[in-house]
ZAKOL-767828 format. One record per residue (C-alpha): residue number from 1; y, x, z. Coordinates in steps of 0.1 Angstrom, whole numbers. Layout:
N
<nr: NUM&Y: Y&X: X&Z: Z>;
...
//
This chain:
162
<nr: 1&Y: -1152&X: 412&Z: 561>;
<nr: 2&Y: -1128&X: 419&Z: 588>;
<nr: 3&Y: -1140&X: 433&Z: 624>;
<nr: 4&Y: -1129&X: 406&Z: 633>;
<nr: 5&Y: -1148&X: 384&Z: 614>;
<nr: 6&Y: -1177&X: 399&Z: 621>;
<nr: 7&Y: -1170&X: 395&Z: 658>;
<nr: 8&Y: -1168&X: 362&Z: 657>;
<nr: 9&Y: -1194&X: 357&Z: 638>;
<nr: 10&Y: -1216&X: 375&Z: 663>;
<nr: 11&Y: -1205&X: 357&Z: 691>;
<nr: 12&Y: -1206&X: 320&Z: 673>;
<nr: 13&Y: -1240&X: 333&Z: 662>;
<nr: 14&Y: -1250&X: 328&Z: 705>;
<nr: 15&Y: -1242&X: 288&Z: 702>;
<nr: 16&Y: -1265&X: 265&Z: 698>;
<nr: 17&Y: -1262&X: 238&Z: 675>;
<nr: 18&Y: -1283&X: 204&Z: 666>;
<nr: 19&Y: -1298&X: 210&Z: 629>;
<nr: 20&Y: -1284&X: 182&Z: 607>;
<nr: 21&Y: -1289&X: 172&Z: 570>;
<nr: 22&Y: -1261&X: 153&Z: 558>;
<nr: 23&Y: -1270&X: 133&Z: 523>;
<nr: 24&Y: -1247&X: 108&Z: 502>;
<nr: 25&Y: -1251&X: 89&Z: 470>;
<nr: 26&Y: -1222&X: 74&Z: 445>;
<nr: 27&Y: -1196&X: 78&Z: 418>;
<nr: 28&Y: -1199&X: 117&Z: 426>;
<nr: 29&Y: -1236&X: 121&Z: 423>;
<nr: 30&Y: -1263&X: 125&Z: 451>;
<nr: 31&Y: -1260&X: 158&Z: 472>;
<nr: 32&Y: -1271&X: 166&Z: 505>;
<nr: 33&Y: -1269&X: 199&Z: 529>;
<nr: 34&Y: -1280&X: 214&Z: 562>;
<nr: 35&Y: -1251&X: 215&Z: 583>;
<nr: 36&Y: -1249&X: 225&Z: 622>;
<nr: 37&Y: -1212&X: 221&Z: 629>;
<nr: 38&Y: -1216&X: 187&Z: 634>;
<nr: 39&Y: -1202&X: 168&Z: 670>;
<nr: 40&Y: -1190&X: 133&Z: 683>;
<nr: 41&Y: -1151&X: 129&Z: 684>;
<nr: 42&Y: -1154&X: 95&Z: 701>;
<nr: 43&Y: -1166&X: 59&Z: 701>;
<nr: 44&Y: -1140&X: 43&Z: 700>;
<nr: 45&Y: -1135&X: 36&Z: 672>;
<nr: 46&Y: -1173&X: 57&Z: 668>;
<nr: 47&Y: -1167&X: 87&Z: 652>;
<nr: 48&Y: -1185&X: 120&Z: 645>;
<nr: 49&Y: -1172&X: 154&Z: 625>;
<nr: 50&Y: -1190&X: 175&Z: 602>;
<nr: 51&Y: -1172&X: 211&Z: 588>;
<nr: 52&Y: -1188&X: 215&Z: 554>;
<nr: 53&Y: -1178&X: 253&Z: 539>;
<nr: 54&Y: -1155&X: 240&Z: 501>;
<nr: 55&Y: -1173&X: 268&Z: 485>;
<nr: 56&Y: -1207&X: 243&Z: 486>;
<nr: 57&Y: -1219&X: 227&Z: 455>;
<nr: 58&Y: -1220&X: 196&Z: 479>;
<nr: 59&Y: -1182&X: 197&Z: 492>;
<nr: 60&Y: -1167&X: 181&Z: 462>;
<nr: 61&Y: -1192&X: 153&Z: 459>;
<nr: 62&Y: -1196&X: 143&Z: 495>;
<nr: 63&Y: -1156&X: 136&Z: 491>;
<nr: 64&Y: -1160&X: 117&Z: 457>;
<nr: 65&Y: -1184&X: 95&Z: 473>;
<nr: 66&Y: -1166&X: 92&Z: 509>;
<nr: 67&Y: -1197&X: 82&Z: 525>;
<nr: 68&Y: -1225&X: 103&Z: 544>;
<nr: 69&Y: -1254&X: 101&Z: 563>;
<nr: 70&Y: -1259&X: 125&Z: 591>;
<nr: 71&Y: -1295&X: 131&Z: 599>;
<nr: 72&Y: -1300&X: 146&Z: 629>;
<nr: 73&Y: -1339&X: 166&Z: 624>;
<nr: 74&Y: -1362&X: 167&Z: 650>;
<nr: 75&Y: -1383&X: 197&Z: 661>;
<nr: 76&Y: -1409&X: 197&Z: 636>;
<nr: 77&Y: -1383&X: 195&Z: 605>;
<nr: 78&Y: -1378&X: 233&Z: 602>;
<nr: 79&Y: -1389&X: 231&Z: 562>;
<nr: 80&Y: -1367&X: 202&Z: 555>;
<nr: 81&Y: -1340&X: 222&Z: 567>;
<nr: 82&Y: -1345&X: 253&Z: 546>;
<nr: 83&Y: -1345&X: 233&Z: 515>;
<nr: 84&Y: -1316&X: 216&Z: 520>;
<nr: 85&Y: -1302&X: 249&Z: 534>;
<nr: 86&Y: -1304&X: 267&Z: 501>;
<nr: 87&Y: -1333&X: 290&Z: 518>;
<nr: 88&Y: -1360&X: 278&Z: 492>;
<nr: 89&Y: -1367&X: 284&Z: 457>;
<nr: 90&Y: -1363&X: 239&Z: 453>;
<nr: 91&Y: -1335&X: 232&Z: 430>;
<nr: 92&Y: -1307&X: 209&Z: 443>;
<nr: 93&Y: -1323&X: 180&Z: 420>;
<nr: 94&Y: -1356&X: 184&Z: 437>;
<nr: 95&Y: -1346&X: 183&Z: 473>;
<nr: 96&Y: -1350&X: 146&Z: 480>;
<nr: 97&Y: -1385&X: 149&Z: 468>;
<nr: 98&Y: -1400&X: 153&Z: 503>;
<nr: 99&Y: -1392&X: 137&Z: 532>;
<nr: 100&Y: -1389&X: 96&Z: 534>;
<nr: 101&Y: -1358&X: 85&Z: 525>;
<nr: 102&Y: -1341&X: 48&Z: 525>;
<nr: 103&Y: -1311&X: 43&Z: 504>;
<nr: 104&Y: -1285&X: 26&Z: 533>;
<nr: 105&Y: -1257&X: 12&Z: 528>;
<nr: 106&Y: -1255&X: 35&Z: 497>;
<nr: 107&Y: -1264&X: 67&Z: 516>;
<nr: 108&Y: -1298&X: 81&Z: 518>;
<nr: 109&Y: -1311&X: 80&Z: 551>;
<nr: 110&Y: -1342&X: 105&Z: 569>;
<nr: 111&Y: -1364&X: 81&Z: 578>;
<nr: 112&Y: -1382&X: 102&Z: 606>;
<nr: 113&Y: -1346&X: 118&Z: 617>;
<nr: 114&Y: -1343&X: 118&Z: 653>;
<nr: 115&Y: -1310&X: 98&Z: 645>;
<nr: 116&Y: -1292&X: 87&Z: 615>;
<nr: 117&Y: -1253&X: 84&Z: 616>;
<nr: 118&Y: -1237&X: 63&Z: 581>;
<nr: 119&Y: -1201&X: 62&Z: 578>;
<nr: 120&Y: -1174&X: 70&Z: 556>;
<nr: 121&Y: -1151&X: 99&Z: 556>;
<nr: 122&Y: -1119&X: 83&Z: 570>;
<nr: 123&Y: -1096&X: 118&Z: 568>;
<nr: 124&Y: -1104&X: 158&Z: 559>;
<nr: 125&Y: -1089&X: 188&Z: 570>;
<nr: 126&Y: -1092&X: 219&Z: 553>;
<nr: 127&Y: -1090&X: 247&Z: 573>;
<nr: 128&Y: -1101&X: 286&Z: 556>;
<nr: 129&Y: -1131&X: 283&Z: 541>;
<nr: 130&Y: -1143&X: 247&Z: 556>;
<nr: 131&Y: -1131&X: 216&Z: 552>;
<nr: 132&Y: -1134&X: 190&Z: 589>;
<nr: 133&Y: -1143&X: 155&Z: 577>;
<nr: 134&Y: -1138&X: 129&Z: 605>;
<nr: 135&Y: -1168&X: 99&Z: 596>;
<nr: 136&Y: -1162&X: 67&Z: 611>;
<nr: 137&Y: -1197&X: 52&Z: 623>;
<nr: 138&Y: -1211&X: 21&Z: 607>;
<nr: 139&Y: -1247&X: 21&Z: 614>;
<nr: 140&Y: -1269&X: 44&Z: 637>;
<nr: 141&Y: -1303&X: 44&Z: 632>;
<nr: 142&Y: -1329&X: 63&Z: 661>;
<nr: 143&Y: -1361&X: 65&Z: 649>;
<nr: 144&Y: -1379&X: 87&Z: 674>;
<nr: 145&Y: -1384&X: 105&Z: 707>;
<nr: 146&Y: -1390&X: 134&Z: 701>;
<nr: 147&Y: -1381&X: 174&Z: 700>;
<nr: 148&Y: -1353&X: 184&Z: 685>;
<nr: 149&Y: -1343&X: 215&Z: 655>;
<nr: 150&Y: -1314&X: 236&Z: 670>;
<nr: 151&Y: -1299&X: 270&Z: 654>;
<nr: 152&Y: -1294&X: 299&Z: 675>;
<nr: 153&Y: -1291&X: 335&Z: 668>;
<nr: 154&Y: -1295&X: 327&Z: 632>;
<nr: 155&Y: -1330&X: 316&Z: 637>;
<nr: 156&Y: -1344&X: 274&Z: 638>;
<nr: 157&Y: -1359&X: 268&Z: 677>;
<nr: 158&Y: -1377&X: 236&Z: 690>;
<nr: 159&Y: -1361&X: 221&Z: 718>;
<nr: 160&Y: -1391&X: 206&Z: 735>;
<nr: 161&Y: -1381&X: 168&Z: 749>;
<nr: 162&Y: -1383&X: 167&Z: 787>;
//
């Protein structure tokens, strides 16, 4: 890794970001990942990105299928994140076995998310190692009021709802 690399690394490791598990279902097989470069573009039409690294065993199947969910976790999710982030000894077959998930429009969907965003991928980018997939919304779902998961100094933190 480059110095600078590892300078930006360090310095991207000091913004926070909303803990997300994005899931989808299809042709391609069902895959999901925790992801935290996730944002809104717009709404109109409603549209959020996600940048998913192309070296993930989920990459190539979230495009197959062209739809995703993204599932926004709440504060108390910190172990659902970990096993869809890879950081548990649960094999990629077994990850959908906690949590309570609806199959929506195709995609599964975190029942107890703190949001739930279905769309389909309308356009990708690839850029270095990541790939920027624009979703157009079809469906939001919010499901509580609660705390939210956030990543910040490579560490999960509970953002307490005011």
């Amino acid at each position: 890794m480059t110095r600078a690399q590892r300078e930006f690394r360090a310095a991207m490791a000091n913004l926070s970001a909303a803990v997300n598990v994005v899931t989808t279902d299809g042709p391609g097989g069902r895959a999901g990942m925790t992801v935290s470069a996730a944002c809104s573009v717009t709404d109109s039409p409603p549209t959020v990105l996600v940048c998913v690294n192309r070296s993930s065993r989920s990459h190539d199947i979230l495009l197959a299928n062209g739809r995703i969910c993204l599932n926004v976790l709440g504060a108390d999710q910190e172990e659902l994140a970990a096993r869809f982030a890879g950081a548990t000894a649960v094999p990629h077959a077994e990850r959908f076995a906690e949590g309570a998930w609806d199959d929506t429009e195709g995609v599964p969907v975190l029942r107890d998310a703190l949001c739930s965003v279905v769309g389909r991928i309308v356009a990708d980018r690839a850029h270095g190692s990541h790939s920027v997939l624009f979703v157009e919304v079809d469906r939001v779902t919010t499901e509580r009021d609660s705390g939210a998961l956030v990543y910040f100094r490579r560490r999960y933190h509970n953002l307490a709802a005011c």
